[in-house]
ZADO-1210 file (C-alpha; in nm, 4 decimals, padded with zeros to 6 digits):
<atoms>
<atom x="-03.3571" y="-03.9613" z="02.8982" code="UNK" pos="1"/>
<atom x="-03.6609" y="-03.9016" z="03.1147" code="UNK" pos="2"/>
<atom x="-03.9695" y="-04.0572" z="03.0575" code="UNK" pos="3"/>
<atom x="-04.2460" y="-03.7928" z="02.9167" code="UNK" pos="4"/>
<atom x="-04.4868" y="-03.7503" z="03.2321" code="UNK" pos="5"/>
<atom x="-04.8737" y="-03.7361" z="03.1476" code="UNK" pos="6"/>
<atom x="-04.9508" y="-03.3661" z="03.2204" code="UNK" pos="7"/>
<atom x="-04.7907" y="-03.0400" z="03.1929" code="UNK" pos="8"/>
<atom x="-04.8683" y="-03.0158" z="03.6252" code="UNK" pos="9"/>
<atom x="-04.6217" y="-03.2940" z="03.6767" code="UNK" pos="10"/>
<atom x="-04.3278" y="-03.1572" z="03.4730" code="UNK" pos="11"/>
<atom x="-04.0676" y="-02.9383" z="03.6079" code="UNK" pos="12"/>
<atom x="-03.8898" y="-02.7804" z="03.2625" code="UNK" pos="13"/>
<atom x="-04.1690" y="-02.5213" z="03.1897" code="UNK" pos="14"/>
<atom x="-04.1879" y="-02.3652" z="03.5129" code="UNK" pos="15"/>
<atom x="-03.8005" y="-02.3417" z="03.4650" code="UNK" pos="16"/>
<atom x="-03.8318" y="-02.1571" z="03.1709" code="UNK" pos="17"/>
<atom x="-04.1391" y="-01.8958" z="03.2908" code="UNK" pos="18"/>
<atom x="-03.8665" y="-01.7876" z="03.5257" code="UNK" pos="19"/>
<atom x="-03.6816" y="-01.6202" z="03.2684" code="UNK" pos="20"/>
<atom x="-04.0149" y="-01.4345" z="03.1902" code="UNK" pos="21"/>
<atom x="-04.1178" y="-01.1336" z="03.2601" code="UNK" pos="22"/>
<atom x="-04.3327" y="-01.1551" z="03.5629" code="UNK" pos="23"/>
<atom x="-04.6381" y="-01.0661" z="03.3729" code="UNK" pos="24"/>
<atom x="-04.6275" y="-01.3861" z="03.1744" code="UNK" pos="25"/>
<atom x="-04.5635" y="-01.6478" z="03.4400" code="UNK" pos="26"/>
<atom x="-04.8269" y="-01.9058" z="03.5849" code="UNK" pos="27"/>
<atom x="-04.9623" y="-02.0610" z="03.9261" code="UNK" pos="28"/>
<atom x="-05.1889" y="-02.3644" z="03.8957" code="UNK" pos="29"/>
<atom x="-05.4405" y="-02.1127" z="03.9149" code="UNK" pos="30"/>
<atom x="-05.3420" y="-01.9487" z="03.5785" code="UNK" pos="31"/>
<atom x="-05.2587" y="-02.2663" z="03.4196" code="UNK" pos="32"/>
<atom x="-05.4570" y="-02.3977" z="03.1006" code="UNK" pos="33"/>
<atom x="-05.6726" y="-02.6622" z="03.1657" code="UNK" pos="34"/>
<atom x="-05.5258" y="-03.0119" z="03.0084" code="UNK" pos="35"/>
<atom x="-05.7040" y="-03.2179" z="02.7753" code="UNK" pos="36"/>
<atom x="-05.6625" y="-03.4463" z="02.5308" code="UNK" pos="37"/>
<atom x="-05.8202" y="-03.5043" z="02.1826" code="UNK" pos="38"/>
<atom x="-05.8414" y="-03.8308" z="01.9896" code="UNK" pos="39"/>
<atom x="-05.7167" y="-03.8474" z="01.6522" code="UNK" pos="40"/>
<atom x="-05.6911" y="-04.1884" z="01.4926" code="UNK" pos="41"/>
<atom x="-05.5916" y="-04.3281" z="01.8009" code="UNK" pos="42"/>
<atom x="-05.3229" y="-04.0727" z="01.8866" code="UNK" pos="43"/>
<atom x="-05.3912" y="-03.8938" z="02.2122" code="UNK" pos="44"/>
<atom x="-05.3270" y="-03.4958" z="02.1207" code="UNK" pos="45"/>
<atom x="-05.2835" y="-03.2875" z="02.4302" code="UNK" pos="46"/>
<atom x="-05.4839" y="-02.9253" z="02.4664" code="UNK" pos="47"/>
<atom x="-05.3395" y="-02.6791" z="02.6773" code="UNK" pos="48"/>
<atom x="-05.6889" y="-02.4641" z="02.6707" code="UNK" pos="49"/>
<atom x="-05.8278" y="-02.1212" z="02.8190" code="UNK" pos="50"/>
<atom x="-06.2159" y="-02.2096" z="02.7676" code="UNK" pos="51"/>
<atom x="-06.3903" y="-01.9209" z="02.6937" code="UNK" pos="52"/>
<atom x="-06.8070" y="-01.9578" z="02.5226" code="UNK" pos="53"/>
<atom x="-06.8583" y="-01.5728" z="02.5232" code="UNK" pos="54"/>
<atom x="-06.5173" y="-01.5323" z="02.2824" code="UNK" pos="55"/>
<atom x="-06.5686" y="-01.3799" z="01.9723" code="UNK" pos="56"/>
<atom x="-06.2635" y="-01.5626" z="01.7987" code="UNK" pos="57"/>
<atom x="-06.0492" y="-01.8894" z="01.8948" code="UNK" pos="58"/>
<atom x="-05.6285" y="-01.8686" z="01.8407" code="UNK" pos="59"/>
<atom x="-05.4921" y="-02.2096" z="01.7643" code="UNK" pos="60"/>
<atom x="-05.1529" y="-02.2325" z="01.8676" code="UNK" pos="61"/>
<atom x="-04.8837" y="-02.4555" z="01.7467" code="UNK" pos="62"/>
<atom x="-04.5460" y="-02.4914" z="01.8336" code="UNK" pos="63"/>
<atom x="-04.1772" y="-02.5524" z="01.5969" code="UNK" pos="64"/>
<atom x="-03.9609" y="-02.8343" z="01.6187" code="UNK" pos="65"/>
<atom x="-03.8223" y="-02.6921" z="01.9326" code="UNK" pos="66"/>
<atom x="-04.0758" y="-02.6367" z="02.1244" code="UNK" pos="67"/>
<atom x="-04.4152" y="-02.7582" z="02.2384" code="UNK" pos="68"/>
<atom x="-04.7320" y="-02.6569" z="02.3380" code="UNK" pos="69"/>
<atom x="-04.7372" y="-02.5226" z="02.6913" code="UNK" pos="70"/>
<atom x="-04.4175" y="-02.2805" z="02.5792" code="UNK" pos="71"/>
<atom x="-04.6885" y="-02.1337" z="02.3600" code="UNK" pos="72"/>
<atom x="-04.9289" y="-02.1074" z="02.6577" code="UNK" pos="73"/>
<atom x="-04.6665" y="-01.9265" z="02.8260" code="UNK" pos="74"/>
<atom x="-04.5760" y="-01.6763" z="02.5512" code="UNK" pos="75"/>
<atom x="-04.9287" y="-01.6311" z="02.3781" code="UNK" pos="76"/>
<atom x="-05.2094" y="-01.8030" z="02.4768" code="UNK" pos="77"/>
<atom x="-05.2567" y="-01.6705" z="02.8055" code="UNK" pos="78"/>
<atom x="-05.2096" y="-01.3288" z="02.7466" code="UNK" pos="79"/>
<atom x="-05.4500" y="-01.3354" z="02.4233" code="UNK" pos="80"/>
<atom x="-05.6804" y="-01.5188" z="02.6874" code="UNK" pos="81"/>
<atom x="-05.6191" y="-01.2619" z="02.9220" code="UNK" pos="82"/>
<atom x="-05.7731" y="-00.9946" z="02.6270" code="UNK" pos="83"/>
<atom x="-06.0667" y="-01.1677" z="02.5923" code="UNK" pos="84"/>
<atom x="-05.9809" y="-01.4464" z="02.2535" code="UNK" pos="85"/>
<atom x="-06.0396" y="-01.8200" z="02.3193" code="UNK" pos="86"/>
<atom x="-05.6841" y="-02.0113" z="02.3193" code="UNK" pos="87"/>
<atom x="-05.5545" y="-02.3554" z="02.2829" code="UNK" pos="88"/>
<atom x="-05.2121" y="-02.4744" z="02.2232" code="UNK" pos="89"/>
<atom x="-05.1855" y="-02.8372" z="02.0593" code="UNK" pos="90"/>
<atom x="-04.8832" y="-03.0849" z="02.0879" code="UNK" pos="91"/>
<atom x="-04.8559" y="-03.2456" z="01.7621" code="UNK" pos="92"/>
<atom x="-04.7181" y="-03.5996" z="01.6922" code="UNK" pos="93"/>
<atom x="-04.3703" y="-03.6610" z="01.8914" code="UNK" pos="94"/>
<atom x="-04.3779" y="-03.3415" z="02.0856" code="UNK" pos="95"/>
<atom x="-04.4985" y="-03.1950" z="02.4143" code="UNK" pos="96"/>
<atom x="-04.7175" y="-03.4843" z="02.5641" code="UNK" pos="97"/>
<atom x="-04.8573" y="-03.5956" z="02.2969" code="UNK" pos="98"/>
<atom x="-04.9028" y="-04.0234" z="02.2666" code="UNK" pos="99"/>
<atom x="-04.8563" y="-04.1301" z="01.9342" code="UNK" pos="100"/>
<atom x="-05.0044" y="-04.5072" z="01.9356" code="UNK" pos="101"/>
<atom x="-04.7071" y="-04.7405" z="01.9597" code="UNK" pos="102"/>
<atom x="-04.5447" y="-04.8391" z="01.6830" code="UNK" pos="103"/>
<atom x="-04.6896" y="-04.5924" z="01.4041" code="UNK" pos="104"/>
<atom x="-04.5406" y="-04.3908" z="01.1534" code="UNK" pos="105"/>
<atom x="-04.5657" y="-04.0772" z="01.0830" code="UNK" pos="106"/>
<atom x="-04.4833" y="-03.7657" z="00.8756" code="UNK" pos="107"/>
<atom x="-04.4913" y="-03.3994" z="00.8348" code="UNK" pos="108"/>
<atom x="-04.7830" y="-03.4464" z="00.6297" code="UNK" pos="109"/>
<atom x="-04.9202" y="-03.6424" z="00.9488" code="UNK" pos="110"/>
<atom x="-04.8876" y="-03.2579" z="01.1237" code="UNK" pos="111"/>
<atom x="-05.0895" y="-03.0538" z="00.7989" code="UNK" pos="112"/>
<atom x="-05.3857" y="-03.3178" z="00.8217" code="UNK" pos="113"/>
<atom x="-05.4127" y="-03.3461" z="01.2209" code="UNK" pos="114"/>
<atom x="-05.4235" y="-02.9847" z="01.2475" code="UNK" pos="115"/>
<atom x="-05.6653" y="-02.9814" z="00.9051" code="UNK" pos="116"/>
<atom x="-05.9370" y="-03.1966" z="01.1333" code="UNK" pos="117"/>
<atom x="-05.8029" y="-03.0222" z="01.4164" code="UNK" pos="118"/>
<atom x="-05.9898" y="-02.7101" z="01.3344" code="UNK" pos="119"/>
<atom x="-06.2649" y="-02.9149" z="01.1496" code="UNK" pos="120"/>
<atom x="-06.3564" y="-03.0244" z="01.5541" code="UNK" pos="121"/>
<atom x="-06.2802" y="-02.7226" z="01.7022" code="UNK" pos="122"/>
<atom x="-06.5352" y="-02.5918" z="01.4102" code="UNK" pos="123"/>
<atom x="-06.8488" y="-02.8442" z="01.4456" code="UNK" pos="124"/>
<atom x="-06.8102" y="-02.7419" z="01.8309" code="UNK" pos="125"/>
<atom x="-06.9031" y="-02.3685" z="01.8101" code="UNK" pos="126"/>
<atom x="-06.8711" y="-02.2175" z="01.4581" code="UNK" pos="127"/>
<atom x="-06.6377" y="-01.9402" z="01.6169" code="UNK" pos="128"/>
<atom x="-06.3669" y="-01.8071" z="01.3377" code="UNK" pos="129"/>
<atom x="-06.0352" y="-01.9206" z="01.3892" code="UNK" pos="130"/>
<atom x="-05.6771" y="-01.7645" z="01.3668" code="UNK" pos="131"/>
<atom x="-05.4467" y="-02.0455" z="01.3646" code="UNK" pos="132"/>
<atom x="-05.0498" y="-01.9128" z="01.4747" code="UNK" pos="133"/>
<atom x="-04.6868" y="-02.0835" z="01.4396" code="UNK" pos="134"/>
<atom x="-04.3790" y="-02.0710" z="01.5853" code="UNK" pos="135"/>
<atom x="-04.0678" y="-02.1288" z="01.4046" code="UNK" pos="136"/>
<atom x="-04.1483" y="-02.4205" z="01.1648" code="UNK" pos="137"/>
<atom x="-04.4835" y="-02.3494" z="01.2741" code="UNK" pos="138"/>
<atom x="-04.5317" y="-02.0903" z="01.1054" code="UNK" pos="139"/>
<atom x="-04.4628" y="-02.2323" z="00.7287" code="UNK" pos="140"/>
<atom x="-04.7069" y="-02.5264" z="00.8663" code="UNK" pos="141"/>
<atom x="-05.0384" y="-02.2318" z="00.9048" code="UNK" pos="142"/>
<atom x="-04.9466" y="-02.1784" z="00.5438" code="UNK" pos="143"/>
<atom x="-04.9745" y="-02.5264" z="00.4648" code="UNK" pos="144"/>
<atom x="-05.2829" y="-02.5894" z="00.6709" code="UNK" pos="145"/>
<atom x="-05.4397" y="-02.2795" z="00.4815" code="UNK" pos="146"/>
<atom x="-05.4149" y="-02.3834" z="00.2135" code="UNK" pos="147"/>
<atom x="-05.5006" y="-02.7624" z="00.2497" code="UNK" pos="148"/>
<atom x="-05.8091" y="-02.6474" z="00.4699" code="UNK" pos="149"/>
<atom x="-06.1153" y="-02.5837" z="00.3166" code="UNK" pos="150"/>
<atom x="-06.1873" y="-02.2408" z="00.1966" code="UNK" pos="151"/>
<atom x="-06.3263" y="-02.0087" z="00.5384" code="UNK" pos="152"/>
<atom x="-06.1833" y="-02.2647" z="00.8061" code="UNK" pos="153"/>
<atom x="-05.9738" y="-01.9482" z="00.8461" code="UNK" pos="154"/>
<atom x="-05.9751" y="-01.5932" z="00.9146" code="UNK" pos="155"/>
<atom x="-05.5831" y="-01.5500" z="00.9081" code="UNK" pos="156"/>
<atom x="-05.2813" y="-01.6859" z="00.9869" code="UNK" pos="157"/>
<atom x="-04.9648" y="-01.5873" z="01.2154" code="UNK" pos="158"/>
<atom x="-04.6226" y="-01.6959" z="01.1491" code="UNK" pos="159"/>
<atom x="-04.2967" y="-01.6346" z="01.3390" code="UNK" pos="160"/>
<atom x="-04.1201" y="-01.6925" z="01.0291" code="UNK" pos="161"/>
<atom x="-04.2465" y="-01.8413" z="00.6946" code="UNK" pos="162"/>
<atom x="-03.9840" y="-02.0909" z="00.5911" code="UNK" pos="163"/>
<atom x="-03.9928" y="-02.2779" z="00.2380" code="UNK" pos="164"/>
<atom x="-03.7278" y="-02.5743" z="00.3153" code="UNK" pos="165"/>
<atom x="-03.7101" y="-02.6458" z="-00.0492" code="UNK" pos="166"/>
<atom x="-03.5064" y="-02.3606" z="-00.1053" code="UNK" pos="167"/>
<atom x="-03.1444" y="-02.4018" z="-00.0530" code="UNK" pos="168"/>
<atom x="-03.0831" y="-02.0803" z="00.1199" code="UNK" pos="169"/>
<atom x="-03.3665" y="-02.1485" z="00.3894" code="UNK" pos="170"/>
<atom x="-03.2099" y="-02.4888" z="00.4215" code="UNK" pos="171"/>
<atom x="-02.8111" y="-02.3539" z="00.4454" code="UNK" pos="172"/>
<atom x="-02.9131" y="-02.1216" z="00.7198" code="UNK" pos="173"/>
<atom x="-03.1266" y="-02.2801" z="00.9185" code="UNK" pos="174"/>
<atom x="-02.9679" y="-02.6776" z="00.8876" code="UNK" pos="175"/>
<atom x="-02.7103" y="-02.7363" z="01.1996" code="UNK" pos="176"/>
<atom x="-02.4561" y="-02.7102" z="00.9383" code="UNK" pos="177"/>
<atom x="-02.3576" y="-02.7058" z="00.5666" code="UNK" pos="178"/>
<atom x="-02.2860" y="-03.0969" z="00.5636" code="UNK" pos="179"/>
<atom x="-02.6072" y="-03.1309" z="00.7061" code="UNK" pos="180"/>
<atom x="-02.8253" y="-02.9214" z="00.4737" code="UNK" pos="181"/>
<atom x="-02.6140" y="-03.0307" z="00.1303" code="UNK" pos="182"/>
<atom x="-02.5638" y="-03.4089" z="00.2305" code="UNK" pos="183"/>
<atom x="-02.7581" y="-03.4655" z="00.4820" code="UNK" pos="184"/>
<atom x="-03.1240" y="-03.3673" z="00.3311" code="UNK" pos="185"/>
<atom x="-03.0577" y="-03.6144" z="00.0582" code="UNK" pos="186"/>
<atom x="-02.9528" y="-03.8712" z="00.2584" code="UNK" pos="187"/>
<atom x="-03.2676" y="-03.8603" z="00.4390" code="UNK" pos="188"/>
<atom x="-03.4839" y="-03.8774" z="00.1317" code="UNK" pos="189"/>
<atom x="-03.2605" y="-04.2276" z="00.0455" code="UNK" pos="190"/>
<atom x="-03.3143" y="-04.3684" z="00.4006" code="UNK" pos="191"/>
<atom x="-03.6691" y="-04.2969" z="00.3860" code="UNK" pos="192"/>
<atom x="-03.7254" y="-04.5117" z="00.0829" code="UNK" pos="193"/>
<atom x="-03.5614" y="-04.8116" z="00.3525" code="UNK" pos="194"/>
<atom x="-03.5898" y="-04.9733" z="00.6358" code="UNK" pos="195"/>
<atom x="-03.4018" y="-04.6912" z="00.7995" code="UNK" pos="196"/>
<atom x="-03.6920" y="-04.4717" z="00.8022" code="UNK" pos="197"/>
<atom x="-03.8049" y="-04.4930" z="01.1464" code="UNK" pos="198"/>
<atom x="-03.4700" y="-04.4215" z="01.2546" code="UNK" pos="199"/>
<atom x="-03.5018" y="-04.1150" z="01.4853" code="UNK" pos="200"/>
<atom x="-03.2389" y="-03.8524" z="01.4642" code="UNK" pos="201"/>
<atom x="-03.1482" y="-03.5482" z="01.7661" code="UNK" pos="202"/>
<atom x="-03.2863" y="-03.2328" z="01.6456" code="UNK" pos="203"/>
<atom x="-03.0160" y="-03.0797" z="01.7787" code="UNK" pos="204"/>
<atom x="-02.8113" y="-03.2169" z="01.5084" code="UNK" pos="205"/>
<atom x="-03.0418" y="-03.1533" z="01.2240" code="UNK" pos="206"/>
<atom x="-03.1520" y="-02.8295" z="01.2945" code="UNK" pos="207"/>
<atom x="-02.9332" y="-02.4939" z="01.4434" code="UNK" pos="208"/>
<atom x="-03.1661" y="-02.5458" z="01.7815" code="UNK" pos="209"/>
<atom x="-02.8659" y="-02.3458" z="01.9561" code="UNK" pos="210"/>
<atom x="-03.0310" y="-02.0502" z="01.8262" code="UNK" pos="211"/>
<atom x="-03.3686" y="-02.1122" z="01.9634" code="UNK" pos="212"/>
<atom x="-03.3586" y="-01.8680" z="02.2312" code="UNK" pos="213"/>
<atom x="-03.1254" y="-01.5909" z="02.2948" code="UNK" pos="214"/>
<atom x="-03.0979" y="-01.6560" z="02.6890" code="UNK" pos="215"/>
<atom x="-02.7827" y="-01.9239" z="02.7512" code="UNK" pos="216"/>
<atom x="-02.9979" y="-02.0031" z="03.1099" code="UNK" pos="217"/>
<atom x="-03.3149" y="-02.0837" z="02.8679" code="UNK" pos="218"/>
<atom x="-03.1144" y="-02.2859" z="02.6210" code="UNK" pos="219"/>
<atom x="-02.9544" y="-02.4929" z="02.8969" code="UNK" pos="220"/>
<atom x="-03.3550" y="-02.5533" z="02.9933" code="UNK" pos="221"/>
<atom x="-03.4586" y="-02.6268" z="02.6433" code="UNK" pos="222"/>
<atom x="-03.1994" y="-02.8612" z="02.5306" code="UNK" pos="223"/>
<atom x="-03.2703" y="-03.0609" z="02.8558" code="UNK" pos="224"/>
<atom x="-03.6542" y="-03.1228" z="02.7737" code="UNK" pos="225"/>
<atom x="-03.7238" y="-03.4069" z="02.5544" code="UNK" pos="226"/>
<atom x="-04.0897" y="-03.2544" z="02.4815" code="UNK" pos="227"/>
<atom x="-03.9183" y="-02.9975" z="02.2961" code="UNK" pos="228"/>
<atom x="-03.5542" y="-02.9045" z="02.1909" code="UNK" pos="229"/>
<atom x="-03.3624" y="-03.2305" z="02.3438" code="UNK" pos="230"/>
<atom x="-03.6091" y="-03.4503" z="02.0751" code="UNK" pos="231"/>
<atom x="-03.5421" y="-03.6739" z="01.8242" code="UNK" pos="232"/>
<atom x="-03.7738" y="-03.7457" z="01.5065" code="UNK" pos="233"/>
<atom x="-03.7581" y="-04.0175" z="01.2589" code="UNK" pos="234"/>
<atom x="-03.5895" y="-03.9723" z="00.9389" code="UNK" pos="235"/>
<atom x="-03.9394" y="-04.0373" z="00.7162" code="UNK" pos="236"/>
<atom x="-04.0434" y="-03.6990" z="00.9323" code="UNK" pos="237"/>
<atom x="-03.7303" y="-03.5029" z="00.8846" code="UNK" pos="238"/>
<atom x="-03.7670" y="-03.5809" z="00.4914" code="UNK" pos="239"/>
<atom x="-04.0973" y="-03.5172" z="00.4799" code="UNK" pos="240"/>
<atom x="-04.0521" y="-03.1620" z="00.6342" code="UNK" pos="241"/>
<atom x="-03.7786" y="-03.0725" z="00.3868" code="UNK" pos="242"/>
<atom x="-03.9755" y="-03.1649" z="00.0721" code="UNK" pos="243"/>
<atom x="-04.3059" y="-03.0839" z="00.1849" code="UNK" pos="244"/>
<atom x="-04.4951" y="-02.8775" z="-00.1223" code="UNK" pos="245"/>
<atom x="-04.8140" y="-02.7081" z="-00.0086" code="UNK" pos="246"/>
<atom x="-05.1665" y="-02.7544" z="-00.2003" code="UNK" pos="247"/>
<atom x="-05.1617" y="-02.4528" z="-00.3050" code="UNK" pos="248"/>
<atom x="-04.8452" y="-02.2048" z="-00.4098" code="UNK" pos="249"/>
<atom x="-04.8000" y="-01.8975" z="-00.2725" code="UNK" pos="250"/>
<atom x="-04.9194" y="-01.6983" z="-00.6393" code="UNK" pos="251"/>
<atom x="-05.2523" y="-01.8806" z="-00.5702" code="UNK" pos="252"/>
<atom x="-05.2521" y="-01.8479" z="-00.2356" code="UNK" pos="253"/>
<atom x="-05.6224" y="-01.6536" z="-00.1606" code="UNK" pos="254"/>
<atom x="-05.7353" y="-01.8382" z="00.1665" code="UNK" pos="255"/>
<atom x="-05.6805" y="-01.5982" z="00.4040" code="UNK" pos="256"/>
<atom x="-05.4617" y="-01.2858" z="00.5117" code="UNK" pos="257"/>
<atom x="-05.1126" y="-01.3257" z="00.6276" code="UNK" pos="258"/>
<atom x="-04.9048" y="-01.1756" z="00.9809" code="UNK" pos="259"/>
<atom x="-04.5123" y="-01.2068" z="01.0146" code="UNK" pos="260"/>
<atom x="-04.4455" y="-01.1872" z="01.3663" code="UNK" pos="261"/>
<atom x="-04.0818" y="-01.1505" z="01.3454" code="UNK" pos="262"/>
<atom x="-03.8457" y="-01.1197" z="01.6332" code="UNK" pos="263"/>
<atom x="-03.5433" y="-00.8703" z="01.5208" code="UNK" pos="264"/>
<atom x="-03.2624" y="-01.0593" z="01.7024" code="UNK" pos="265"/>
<atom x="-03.3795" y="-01.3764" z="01.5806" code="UNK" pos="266"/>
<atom x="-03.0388" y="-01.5901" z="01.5495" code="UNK" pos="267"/>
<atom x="-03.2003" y="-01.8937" z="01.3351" code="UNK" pos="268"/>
<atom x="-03.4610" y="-01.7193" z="01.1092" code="UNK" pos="269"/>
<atom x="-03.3682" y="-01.3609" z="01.0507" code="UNK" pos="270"/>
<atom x="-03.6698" y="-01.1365" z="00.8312" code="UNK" pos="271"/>
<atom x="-03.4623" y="-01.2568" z="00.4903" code="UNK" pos="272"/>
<atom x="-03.5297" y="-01.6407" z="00.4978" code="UNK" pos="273"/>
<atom x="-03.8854" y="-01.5639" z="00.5187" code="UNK" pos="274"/>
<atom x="-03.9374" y="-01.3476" z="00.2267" code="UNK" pos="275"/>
<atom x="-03.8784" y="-01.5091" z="-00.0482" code="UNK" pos="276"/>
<atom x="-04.1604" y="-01.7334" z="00.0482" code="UNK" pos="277"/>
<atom x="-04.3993" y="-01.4408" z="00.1313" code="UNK" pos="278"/>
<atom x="-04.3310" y="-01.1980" z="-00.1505" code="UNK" pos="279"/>
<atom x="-04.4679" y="-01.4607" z="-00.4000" code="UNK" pos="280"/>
<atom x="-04.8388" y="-01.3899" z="-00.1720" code="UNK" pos="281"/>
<atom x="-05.0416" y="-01.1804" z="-00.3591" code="UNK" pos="282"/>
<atom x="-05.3865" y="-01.2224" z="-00.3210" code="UNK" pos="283"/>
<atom x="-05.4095" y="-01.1914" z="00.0324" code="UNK" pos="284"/>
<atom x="-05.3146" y="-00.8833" z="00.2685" code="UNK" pos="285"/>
<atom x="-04.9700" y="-00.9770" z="00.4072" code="UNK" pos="286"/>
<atom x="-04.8158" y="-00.7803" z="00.6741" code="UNK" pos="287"/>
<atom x="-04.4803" y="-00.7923" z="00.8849" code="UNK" pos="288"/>
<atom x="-04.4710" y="-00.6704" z="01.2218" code="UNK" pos="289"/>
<atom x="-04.0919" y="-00.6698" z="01.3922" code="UNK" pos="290"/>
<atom x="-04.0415" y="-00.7755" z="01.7319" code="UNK" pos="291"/>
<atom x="-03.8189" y="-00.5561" z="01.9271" code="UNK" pos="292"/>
<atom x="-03.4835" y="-00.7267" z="02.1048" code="UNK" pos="293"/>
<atom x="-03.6951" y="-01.0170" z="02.0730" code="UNK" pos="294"/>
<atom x="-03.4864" y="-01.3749" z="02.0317" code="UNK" pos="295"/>
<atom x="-03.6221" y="-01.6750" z="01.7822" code="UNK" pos="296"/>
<atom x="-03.8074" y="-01.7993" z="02.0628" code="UNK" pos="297"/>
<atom x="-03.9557" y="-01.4681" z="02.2003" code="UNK" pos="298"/>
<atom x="-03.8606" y="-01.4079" z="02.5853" code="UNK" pos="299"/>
<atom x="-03.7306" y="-00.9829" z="02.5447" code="UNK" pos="300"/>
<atom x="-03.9254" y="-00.6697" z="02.5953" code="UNK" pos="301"/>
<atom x="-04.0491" y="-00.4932" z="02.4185" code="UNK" pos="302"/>
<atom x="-04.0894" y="-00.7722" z="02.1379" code="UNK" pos="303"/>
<atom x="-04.3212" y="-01.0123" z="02.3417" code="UNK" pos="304"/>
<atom x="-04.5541" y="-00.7279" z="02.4201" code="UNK" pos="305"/>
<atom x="-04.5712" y="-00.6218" z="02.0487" code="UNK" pos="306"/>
<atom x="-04.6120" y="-00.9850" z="01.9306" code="UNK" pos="307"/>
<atom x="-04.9441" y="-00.9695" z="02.2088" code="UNK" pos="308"/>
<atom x="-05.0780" y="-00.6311" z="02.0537" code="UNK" pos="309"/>
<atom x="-05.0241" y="-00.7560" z="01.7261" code="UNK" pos="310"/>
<atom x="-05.1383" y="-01.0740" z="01.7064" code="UNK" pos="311"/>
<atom x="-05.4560" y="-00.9481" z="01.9562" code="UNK" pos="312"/>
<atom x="-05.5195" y="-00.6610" z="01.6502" code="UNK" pos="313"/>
<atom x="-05.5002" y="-00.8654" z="01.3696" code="UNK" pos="314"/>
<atom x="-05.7343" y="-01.1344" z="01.5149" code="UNK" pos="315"/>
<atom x="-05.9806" y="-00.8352" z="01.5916" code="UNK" pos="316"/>
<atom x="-05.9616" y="-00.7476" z="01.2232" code="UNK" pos="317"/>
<atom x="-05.9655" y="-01.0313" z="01.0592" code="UNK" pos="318"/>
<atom x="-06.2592" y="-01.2211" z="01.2792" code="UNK" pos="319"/>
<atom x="-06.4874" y="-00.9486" z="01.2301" code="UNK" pos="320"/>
<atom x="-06.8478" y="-01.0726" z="01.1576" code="UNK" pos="321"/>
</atoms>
């Protein structure tokens, strides 16, 4: 496999995939986000960013276990940049472009805190509210930054599907198969207690990833880019992720209000696996908005143009001074 190249300029497989866009969505290196990267004990996180002071809100945009970073430039962050919002897309540990200092370990619970300080910095730079949205398994990670977070780091959170993996249902459906949710789940919680945890497994095989987008030219795109579906994580982070229980439950859950931003031909995560999880919130506003023709990975109209309008309304609403 390819060696990941530095910046999101030098690689070929995103550019691929804006093809398959609608026109209105695809970038020049004019239209790009500017590249950074941010230090977090040691680990080099790369920013795709649209810098903008005069903002009234910043999104924070994180990816699944599919996907990475600049596909959430693509989708979101430049057209909520385009409407006036503040945007940056983050790689976390073993996607995107991301450098994870040699030879460390690390967790889901490694994702929660580094986005946790994440907007902590983004925070002590400006003071600006903050949405923070998910894709796919990003989405059940906003809830669990919420509610690790301390209370008013933010003003809502957006979730392409809100998926409790300790439920066996969530787990059947969305596992790469039944042998893998029932056997192989456990198995990783017993090779995680070994040696055997930094073992790193193909997420194609632990997860359905053949559902990630409903294009067969985008999937044969995806599953060729190590930075997102073609990955492999270690078995101490596929564990984690499956057992991961948040701070706070969703009964207590009073951080922040909630958006479902839910594609209706999603082939992974259909509406049902997320709301078990979200008709347990009760404190907080939570609203579901469906995405029209749209795939798990949003590329259809009219579903990514009612995922912008949404998302762009809610953040309006909820950053309101």
């Amino acid at each position: 496999m390819s060696a990941r190249p530095q910046t999101y300029r030098d690689q070929q497989a995103w550019r691929d995939l804006q093809t398959l866009l609608p026109e209105r969505l695809r970038l020049t290196d004019a239209t790009a986000p500017q590249e950074d990267f941010w230090n977090y004990r040691g680990h080099e996180v790369h920013l795709d960013r649209y810098a903008n002071p005069d903002a009234p809100a910043k999104v924070i945009l994180h990816h699944g276990v599919g996907t990475n970073g600049r596909q959430m430039s693509l989708i979101l962050g430049a057209p909520l940049a385009r409407r006036g919002f503040e945007t940056v897309a983050l790689d976390n540990l073993g996607y995107g472009l991301t450098q994870v200092v040699p030879g460390t370990p690390f967790a889901y619970d490694d994702w929660v805190d580094l986005v946790v300080d994440f907007i902590a910095y983004e925070q002590s730079r400006d003071g600006r509210p903050i949405v923070l949205y998910g894709l796919s398994a990003g989405g059940m990670l906003t809830y669990h930054v919420a509610a690790k977070a301390p209370k008013g780091a933010l003003r809502g959170i957006v979730g392409m599907t809100f998926l409790d993996q300790r439920l066996q249902q969530v787990r059947d459906e969305t596992a790469h198969d039944l042998l893998t949710s029932r056997l192989g789940i456990p198995l990783m919680g017993l090779l995680e207690k070994t040696k055997a945890a930094d073992l790193k497994y193909p997420m194609t095989l632990a997860s359905k990833m053949s559902a990630l987008a409903n294009s067969e030219a985008a999937m044969k795109i995806f599953l060729q880019d190590n930075t997102s579906a073609a990955n492999w994580m270690s078995v101490r982070f596929l564990d984690s992720y499956g057992n991961y229980t948040p701070v706070v439950e969703p009964e207590q859950f009073d951080r922040c209000p909630v958006l479902l931003t839910q594609p209706a031909a999603d082939r992974w995560t259909p509406l049902h696996l997320s709301q078990p999880f979200l008709s347990r919130i009760s404190k907080v506003k939570v609203e579901t908005v469906m995405l029209d023709n749209a795939g798990h990975y949003p590329m259809e109209e009219p579903g990514l143009q009612q995922m912008e309008d949404a998302i762009a309304d809610f953040v309006g609403r909820v950053t309101k001074p």
